[in-house]
N, C-alpha and C positions, 0 to 999 in steps of 0.2 A: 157610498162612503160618507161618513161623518166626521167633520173636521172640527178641531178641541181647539181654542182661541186661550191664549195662558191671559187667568184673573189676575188681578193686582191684590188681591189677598190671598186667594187659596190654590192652592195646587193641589190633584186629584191622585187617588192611589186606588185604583179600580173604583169599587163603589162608594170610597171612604173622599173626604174631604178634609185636605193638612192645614192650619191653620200657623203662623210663627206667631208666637207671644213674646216679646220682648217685655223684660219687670227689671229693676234696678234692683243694687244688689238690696238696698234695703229692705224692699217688699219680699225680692228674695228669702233672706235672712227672718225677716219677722211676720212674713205672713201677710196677707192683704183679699181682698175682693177685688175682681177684675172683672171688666166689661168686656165681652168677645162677641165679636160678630157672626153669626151664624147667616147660612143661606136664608133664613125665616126670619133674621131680625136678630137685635142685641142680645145676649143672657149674659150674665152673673155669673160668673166660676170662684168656687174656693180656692185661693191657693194659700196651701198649710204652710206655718213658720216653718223654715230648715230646707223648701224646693231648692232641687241643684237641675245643674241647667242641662238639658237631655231628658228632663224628666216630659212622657208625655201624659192628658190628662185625655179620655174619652167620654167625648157625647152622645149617647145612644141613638139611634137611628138621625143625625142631623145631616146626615152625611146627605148619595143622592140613590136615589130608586134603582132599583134592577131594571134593567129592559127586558130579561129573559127569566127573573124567577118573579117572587114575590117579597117583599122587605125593602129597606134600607139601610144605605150602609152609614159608618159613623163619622161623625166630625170627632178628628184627631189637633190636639194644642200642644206643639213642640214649644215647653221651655226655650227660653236661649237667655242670657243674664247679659245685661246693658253696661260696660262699662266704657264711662265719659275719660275723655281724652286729654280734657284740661281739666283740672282741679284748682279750687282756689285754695288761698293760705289754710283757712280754717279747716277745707273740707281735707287737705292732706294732713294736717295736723291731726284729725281724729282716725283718718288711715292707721299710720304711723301708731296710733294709741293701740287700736286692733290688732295690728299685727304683732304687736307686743306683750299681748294678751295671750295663757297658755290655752292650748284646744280644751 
């Protein structure tokens, strides 16, 4: 038997490995470069202007080895949108501007 110890970053979905990406709604909204940890080290992910949260991104083989074929499997980046709890004057003042703004 083989016994699975839960990471403090990833959790495993057969051969794939989940990653949670936490991005504020800003980066959300307008796009940004993110730093992800991979089992092999840092990479660079694009994430496009307009990401909604759910969205996932795939890394081709980052994932971990078969024991029984040949390959690997992929690192998966769950979206999720960061919103803070306190806001200051200003920062709900520009809310309040947006949400008055038509779609």
């Amino acid at each position: 038997n083989i016994e699975e110890k839960p990471h403090e970053l990833f959790s495993r979905d057969g051969m794939n490995i989940v990653y949670d990406l936490f991005l504020n709604f800003a980066d959300a909204a307008l796009g940004t470069n993110s730093e992800v940890p991979t089992l092999t080290g840092n990479v660079k992910v694009k994430i496009p202007a307009g990401t909604q949260a759910g969205k996932i991104f795939r890394l081709k083989g980052k994932g971990l080895p078969s024991l029984q074929q040949y390959g690997k499997g992929d690192q998966l980046i769950n979206v999720n949108i960061w919103t803070p709890k306190n806001l200051t004057a200003e920062e709900t003042l520009m809310m309040e501007k947006m949400r008055q703004m038509p779609n």
